[in-house]
N, C-alpha and C positions, 0 to 999 in steps of 0.2 A: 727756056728751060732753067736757066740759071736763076731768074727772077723768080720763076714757081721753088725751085728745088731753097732760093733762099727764103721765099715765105712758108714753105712749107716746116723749114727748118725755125722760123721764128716759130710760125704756129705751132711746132712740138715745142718751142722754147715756152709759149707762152701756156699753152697747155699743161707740158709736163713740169712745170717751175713751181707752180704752187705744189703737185701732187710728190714734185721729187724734195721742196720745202718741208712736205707733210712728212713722207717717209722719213729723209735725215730728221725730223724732229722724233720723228714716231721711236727710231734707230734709237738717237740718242737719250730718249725718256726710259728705251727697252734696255739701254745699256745703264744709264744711271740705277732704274731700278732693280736689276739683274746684279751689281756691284754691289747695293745695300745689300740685295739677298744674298749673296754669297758671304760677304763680310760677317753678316750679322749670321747668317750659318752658322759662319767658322768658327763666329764668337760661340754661338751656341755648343756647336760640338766641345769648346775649348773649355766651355761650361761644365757639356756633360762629363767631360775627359776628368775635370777637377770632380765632379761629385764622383767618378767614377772610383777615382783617387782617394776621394775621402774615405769613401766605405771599403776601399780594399786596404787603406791604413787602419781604418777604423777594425775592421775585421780580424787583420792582422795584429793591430794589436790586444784586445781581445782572444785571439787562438794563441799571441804569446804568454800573454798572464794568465789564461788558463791554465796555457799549460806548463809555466814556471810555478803557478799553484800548486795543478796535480802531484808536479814532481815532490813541491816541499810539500806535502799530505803521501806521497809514496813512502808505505813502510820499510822498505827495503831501504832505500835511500836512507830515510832519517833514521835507521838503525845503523847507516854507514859513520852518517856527520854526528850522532852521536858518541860515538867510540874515541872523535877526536883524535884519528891516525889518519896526519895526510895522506901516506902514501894513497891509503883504502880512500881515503876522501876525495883526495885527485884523481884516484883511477875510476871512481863515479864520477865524478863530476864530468869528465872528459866522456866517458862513454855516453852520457845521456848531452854532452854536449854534442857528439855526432848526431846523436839521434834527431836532435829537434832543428839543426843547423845549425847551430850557435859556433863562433869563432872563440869564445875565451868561456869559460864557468869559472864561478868561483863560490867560497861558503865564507861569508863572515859571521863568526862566534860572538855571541857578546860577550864574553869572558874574554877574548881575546885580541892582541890590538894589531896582530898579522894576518889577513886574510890566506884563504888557501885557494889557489888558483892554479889553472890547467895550463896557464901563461904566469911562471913564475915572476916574469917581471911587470905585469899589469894587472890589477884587478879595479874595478869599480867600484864606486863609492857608493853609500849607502845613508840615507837623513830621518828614514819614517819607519816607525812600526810596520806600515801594510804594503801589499803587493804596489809597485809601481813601475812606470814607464818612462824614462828619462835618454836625452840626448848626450853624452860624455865623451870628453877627448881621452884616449887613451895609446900613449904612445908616438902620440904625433897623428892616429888618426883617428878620425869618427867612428861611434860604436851607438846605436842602438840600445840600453839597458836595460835588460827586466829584471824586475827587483822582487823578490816574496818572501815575510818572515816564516820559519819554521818554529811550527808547535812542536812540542809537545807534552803536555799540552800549550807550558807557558811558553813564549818565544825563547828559544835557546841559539838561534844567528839568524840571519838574511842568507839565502840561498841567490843567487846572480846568475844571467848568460845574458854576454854581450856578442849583438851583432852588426858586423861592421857594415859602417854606409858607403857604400863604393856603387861601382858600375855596373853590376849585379844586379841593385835593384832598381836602377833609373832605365835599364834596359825590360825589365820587366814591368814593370809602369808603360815603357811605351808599348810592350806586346798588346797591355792591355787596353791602351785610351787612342794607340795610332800617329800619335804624335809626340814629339821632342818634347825629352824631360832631362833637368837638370835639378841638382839640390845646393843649395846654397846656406851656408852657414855664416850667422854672424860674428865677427872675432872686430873687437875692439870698436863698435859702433858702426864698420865696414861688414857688407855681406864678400863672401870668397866661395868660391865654385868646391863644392866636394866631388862630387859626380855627376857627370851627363853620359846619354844614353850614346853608343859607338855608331850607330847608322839613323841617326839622326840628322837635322840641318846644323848648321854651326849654329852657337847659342853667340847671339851677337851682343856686347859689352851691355847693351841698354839695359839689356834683361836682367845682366845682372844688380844695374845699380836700382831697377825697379824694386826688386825687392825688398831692399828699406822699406820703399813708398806703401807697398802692399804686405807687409807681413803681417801674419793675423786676419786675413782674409782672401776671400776668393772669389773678387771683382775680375771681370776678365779685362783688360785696360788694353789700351796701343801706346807703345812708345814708342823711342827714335822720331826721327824727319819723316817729310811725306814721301820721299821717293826707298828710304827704308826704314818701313812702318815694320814691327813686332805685334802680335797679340800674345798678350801673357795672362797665365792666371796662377794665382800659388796659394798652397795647400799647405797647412803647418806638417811636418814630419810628425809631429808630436800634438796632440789635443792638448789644446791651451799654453802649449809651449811655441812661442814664435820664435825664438833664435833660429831654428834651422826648416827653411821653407824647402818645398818640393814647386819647382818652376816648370806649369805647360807652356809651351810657347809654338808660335807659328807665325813665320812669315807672309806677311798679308802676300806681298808680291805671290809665292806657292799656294795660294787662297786661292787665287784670282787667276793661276793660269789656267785652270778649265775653261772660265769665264772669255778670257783673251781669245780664247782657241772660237770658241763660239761664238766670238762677236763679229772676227773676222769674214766669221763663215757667214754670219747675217748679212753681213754688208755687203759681200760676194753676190749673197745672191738678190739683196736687194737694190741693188745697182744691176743687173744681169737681168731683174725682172721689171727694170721700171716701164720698160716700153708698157709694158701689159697692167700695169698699177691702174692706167686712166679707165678699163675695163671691169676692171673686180677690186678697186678700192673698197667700193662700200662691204662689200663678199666678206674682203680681208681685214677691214677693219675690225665688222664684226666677231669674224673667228677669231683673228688673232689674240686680239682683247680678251673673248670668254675664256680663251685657252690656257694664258697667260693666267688669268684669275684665279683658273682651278688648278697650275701647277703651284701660284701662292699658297691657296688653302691646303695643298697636299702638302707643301714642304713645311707649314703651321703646323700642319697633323705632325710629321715628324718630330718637329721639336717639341711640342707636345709627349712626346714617345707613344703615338700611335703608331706602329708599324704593318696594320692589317689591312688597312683599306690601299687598295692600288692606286699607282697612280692613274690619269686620264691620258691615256695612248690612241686618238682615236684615225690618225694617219699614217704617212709614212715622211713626213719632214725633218726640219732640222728641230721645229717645238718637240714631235714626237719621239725625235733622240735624245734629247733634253728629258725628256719626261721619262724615258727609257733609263737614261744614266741616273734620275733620281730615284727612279725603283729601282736600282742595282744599289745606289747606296742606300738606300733603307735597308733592304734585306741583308744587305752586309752588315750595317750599324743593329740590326734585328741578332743576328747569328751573333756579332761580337757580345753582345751584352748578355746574351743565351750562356755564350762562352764561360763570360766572367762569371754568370752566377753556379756553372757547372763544377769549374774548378774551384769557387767559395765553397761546396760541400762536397767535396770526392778530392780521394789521394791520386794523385798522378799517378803513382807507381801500377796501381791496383783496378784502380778508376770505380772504385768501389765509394760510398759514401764517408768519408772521413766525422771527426767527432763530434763536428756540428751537425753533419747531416742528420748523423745518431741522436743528439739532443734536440735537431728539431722534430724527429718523428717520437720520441718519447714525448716529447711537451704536446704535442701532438694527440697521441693517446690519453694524455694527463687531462687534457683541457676538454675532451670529449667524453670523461669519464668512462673508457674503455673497459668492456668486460675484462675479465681475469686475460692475461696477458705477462710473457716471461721473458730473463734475458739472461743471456749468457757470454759472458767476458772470459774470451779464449787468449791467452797467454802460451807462445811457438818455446819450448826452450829449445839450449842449444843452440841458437842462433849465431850467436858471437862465436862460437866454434866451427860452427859450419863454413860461416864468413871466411874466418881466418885460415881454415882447411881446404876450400873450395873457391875462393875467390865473392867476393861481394859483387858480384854478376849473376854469379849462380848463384846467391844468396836471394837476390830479387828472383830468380827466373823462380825460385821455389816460394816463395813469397806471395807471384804472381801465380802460380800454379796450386797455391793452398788457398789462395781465396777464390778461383774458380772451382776447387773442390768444394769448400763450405759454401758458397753461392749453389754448386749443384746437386746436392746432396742436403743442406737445408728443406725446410719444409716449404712449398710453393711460394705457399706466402710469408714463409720469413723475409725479415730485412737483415741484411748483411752487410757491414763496415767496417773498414778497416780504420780504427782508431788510434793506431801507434807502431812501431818499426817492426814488433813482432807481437802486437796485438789484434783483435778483430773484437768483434761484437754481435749478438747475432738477437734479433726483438722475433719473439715469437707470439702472433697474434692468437686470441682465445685460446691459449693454452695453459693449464696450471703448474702446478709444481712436479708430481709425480711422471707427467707428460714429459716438460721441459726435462725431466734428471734421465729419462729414456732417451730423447734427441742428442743431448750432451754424449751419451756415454756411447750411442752409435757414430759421432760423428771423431770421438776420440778414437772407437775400432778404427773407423775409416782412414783417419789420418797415420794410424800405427799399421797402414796397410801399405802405407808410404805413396809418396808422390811423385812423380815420373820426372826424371832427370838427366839426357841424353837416355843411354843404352840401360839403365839400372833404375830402381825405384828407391828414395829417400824417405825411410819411415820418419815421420813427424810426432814427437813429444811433445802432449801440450798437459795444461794444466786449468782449466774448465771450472769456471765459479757459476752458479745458478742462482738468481733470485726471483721473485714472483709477486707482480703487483695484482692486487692490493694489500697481501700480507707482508711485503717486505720494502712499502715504500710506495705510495702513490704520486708523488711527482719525480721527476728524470734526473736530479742530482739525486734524492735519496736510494731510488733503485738503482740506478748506476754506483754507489757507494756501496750499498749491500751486495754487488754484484763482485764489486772488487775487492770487498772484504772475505767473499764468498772463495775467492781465487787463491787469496794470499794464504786462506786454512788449504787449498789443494795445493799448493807450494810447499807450505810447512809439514805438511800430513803425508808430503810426497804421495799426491793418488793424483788421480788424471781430474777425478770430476768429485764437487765436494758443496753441499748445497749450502746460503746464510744460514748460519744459527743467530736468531735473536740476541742481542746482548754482547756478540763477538765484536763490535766498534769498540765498545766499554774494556772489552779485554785485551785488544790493542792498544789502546790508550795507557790502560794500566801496566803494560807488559813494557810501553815507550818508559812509561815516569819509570817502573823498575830499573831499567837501563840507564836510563839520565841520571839515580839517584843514587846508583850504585858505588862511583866513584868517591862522591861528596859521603857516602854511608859506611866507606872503606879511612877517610881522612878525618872524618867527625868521630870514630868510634862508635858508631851505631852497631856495628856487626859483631860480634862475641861469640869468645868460643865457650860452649857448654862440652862438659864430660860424661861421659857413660863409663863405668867402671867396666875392667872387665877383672874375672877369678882365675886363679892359677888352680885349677883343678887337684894336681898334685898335692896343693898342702891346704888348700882352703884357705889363703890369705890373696886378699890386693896385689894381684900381677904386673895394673897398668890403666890402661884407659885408650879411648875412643875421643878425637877432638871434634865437635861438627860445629857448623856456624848455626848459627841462627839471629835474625833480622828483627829488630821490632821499629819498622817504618813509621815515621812520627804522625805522619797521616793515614797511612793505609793498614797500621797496626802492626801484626805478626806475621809475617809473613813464608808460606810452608817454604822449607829448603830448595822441593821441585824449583817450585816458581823463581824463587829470583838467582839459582845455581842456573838454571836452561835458561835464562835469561841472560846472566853472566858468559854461559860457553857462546852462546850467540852474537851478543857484540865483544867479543874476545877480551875480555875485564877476566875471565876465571882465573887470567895467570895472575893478577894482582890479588884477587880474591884469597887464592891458594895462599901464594906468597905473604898477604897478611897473616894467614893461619898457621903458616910454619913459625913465622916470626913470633905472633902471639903464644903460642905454644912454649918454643924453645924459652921465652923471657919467664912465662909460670914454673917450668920445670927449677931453672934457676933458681927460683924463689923456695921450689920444695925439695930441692938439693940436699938439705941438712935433715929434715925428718923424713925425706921419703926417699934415700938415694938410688934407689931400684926402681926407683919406678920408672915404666917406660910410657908412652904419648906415643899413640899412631892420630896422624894425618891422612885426607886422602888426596888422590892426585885425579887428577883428569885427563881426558887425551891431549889437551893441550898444554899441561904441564911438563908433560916427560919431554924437554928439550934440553939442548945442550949446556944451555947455562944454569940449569938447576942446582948438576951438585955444584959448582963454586958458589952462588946464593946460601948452598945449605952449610955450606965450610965456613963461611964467612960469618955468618949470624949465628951458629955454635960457636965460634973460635972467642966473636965478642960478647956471648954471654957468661964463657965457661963452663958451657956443657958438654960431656961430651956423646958423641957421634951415639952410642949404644943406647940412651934416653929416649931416642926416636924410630918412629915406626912410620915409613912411608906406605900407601895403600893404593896399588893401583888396579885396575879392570881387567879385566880378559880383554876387553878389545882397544883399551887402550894400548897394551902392550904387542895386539896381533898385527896393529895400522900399520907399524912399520916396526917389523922386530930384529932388526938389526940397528935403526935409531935405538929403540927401547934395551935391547943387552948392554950397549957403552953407556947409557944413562945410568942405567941400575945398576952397574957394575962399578963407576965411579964411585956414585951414594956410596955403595957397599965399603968400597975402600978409603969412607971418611968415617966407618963405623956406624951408620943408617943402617938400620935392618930394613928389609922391604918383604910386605906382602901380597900376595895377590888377593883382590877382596872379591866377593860374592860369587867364589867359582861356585861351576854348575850352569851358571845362567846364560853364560856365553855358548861359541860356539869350536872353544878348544879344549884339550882336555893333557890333563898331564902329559903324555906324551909331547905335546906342543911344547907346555910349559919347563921340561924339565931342562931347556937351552938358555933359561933362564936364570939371572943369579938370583935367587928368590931365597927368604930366611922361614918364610911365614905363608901358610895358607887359611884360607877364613872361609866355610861354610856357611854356604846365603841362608840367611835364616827362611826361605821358604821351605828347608826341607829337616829345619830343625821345629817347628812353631806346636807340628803334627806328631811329635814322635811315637807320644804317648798312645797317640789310633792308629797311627798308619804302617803299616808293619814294611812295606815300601820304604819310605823316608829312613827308616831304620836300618835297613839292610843298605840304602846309598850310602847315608853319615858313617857307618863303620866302615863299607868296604871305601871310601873316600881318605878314613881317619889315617886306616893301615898303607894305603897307597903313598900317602903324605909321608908318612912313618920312615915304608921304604927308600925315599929321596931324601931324606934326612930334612925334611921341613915339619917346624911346626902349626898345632893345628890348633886355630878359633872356631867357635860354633857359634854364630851370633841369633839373636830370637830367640834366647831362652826362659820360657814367663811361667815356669814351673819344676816345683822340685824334682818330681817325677824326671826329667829330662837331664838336671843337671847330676843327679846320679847314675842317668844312664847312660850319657856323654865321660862320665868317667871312670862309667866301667867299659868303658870304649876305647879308654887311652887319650881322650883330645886334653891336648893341654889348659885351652882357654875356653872360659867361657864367660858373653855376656849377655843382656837381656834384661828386662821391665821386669821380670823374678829377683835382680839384684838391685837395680837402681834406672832410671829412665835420664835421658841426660840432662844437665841440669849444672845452671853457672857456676865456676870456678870457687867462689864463695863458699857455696852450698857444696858443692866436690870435697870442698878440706873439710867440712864438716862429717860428713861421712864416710870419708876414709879414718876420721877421728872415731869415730862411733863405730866402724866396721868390725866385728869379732870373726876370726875364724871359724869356719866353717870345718865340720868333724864330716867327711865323706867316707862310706867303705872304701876296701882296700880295689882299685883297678884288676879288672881282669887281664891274664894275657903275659907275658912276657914284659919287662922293662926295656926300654929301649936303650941300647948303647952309647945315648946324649944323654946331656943333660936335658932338663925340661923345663929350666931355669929363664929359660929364653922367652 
């Protein structure tokens, strides 16, 4: 028994020795080449992790220069950084620095050699006329810089927002590639670790000093020894800028443990099965081999980026778990990349299409030649109020809740996106103009029907621009342009919804240079004051005069009052405006001191003139010409004086008491009425010339200007009629009693020069005798 049981036991020796030879060989070929695949996997995923990298820096930088563009092409904005008032400059720049995430903004002027910045003590640097994207130490630490000159048209500064490189986005990098990221910056010919991702593997020393080796490219490499191997691959931070890489890395050893796990398992069982090998070798060889083959070609497929064909599951072993766990990570590597491209076109907040999505479905339309087709660029106001009122929670919660309104309440098949903090967008297929300004102004009702907000509804103010291709732009930046041009008139027009007018870019533009050229128009002497006389009724001689500006722009010519005064109040220049005109005024008077010492110069004022420091301005520049206070005539509005009329009584009441007469200009038009005004210390009132122009037909206008003149009368103020472009009028204005009168009947206004001339030439004027009563003033005034 001993002699059988030991040949029996040769004879399985001799037997199973070559077959148990074969398996350990078979074992070890299935492990060697199970090692390359994994490796070379890894490499590969390490691969795609970097291209993954590339296009979402690529992306990223791209959605920043856009939209550091945008900004410097936003007219709001560059009506801010034109006015050249930090505070206003700062307090832009910082809000749309929240907006876009940026850590720092800032505006460098080219006239200027101090930047203006949200971080008084940092700003970035700037070398090129055009938009760019650059890596900057700032502060001690790393900052991301988008760089974009501002038109307008000519470059007037570089507009900045710096985003800082921290762990922020090495953590978001590995959300999206799955694996440890670190960025490394070169300083002094050495690379130094900026940022690595928090639940990553440790970024081991190799890696770092790889990155010399590999900057500028995205080879995926192994460094370190063989028992602690790395794969790395790095991505420039910056296109074409290598100083500061973006390092994927991975531990082979963490490659390789799924592999470990499975090898042991093979061997388990292939030692556990050998008895039965000398039976189904040939079985096994066959299967295992095809089996093997077709999980190669399927994990090919993979790296490939096929992700649709299945794997070959066709048992229930440890190959079939194998094959099981590489269709688990296909469909995961499948979903992540889904991911990534989901979030490349939609807002988190909203999950709505964000402004690539929007320009790829217009480019979209463009390139397919789409029928008529509309779009509408909705602007939330009130946001920053809301914010600051309600908490920026429930700022988003209504954010999130007004794009599921405009998502549900749009037409089927509109596209809806949400393009900016409190913007949207909305592409309305086959639909034209008069279509699209109906959708608009229901989805305004809608929104002004308010949006549900715990227990109460938040009505929503928007302001709705409409454009229409092919009449206002057949590809996606022009139609998007016209759209937003389209917005900024329902901004300025204050209406909710307000369609392109052709030609309104050009009047932006020109409305920017008014504003840029305003100041340089105030310091050159471009702007002059011309005079319109006006008649003392009374005795029929030279009372005074009307001072108004007028503009003759070296390129753009003549330009009317409207234009570049609503230009002036808008980027807040009117105070300087004004302030030239008192000053120019009060210096002519001086000059006509000696032949004309009566004579008085009204000015006008504007709402933003009546501030606190006027009368010391107006003391001070009488005081040094030698004029005095009674020469001058300030002119201000009904509604300037109603804004705040308790500012406006100590203003005018100052003036008053440096000898400023002050009058109220073009009553009638406003929306107060002597009783308002008579809280006022007021010398002078002036009849809007629309109700003088008509006297002579309108028997109306006739019965206002008297019973107006007498009212005046009774407060002891005197009375101007201005618009007077006939005789007719100006005898019946004084047999009314009004003191003054002027008008295109006496003279149109007209330069200082030509003023002395016709005050020279002016002969009195022989008027009947006033009906009525004299008044108990004089009318000298």
């Amino acid at each position: 028994m001993t002699l059988r049981l030991s040949f029996l036991q040769k004879l399985l020796l001799l037997t199973l020795a070559p077959l148990a030879i074969a398996q350990t060989t078979t074992i070890l070929l299935v492990a060697g080449t199970a090692e390359r695949e994994v490796l070379a996997d890894a490499k590969r995923g390490l691969g795609v992790g970097a291209e993954v990298v590339g296009e979402f820096l690529g992306s990223r930088q791209s959605d920043l220069s856009r939209t550091v563009e945008v900004l410097s092409s936003d007219f709001a904005l560059r009506e801010v950084l034109a006015t050249g008032d930090a505070p206003s400059i700062r307090s832009a720049l910082d809000n749309h620095a929240q907006r876009i995430g940026a850590d720092i903004g800032a505006f460098i002027a080219l006239d200027e050699a101090t930047p203006i910045s949200t971080d008084g003590s940092l700003a970035p640097t700037i070398d090129e006329d055009t938009a760019t994207i650059s890596v900057q130490q700032l502060g001690g630490a790393s900052f991301q810089v988008v760089t974009a000159p501002v038109r307008a048209p000519t470059t007037i500064g570089h507009l900045t927002f710096a985003f800082r490189i921290d762990q922020r986005l090495t953590d978001r990098l590995q959300s999206l590639t799955g694996v440890s990221v670190a960025i490394a910056q070169r300083v002094s010919d050495e690379y130094r670790s900026v940022a690595a991702s928090t639940d990553g593997e440790r970024m081991p020393d190799a890696v770092l000093l790889e990155a010399k080796a590999s900057a500028g490219g995205d080879m995926v490499q192994a460094v370190g020894d063989d028992r602690d191997r790395t794969l790395v691959a790095s991505v420039a931070l910056v296109a074409g800028q290598g100083d500061t890489q973006v390092l994927l890395y991975q531990q082979t050893a963490q490659a390789m443990a799924p592999y470990h796990s499975a090898e042991r398992t093979l061997l388990s069982l292939g030692f556990g099965l050998l008895g039965l090998v000398a039976l189904v070798s040939a079985w096994l060889a066959s299967t295992f081999s095809g089996r093997l083959s077709s999980l190669t070609k399927a994990a090919e497929r993979v790296a490939r980026g096929d992700y649709q064909a299945p794997m070959p599951v066709r048992s229930d072993d440890e190959l079939a778990r194998l094959a099981t766990s590489f269709g688990r990570m296909q469909s995961a590597i499948a979903d992540r990349e889904a991911q990534i491209r989901h979030r490349a076109t939609h807002d988190p907040l909203t999950d709505l299409p964000n402004q690539q999505g929007l320009l790829d479905v217009l480019n979209k339309y463009g390139a397919a030649a789409a029928p008529s087709y509309a779009l509408l660029s909705v602007a939330l106001a009130r946001m920053e109020n809301i914010a600051s009122s309600l908490g920026r929670s429930n700022a988003d919660i209504l954010l999130r809740r007004t794009a599921e309104l405009l998502r549900t309440h749009a037409p089927a098949d509109g596209f809806v996106a949400h393009t900016g903090t409190n913007e949207f967008a909305i592409v309305l297929p086959k639909t034209d103009l008069p279509a699209a300004l109906e959708v608009a102004t229901a989805l305004d009702e809608r929104l002004g029907a308010g949006v549900p907000l715990d227990a109460t509804r938040m009505p929503m103010h928007a302001h709705i621009g409409v454009a229409a291709s092919p009449v206002h732009g057949e590809d996606a930046d022009t139609l998007l342009r016209s759209a937003l041009v389209a917005r900024a008139d329902a901004l300025t027009s204050n209406k909710p919804v307000s369609e392109y007018r052709c030609g309104r870019q050009d009047h932006f533009a020109r409305r920017l240079q008014v504003m840029n050229d305003l100041r340089r128009a105030l310091a050159e002497g471009e702007i002059q004051a011309y005079y319109q006389p006006k008649i003392d009724l009374s005795t029929g001689t030279l009372g005074g005069a009307e001072a108004l500006a007028r503009w003759i722009h070296p390129t753009l010519g003549f330009l009317a009052p409207d234009e570049f005064i609503g230009a002036a109040e808008e980027s807040g220049a009117i105070i300087h405006l004004t302030r030239y005109m008192i000053a120019t005024v009060i210096t002519d008077l001086a000059a006509w001191r000696e032949q004309h010492p009566n004579l008085r110069v009204a000015v006008n004022l504007s709402t933003q003139d009546v501030t606190a420091s006027l009368p010391d301005f107006v003391a001070t520049t009488l005081a040094a010409q030698g004029v005095p206070g009674s020469a001058l005539t300030l002119e201000v509005t009904e509604s300037s004086v109603m804004e705040d009329l308790t500012l406006a009584r100590e203003v005018l009441s100052a003036l008053q008491a440096t000898g400023v007469h002050v009058a109220i200009d073009d009553f009638g038009t406003g929306h107060s009425s002597l009783a308002h005004l008579k809280a006022l210390p007021l010398d002078q009132l002036k009849i809007d010339q629309a109700f003088v122009r008509e006297l002579a037909s309108n028997p109306e206008d006739e019965f206002i200007v008297r019973t107006t003149i007498d009212l005046a009368h009774s407060m002891k103020l005197h009375v101007v009629a201005e618009g007077v472009e006939d005789e007719y009028s100006v005898r019946t204005l004084a047999g009314f009693g009004c003191d003054y009168a002027q008008g295109y009947f006496f003279s149109k206004p007209v330069p200082r020069d030509e003023f002395e001339r016709w005050a020279q030439a002016f002969e009195p004027m022989h008027l009947e005798e006033r009906r009525g009563e004299q008044r108990p003033f004089s009318s000298a005034g």
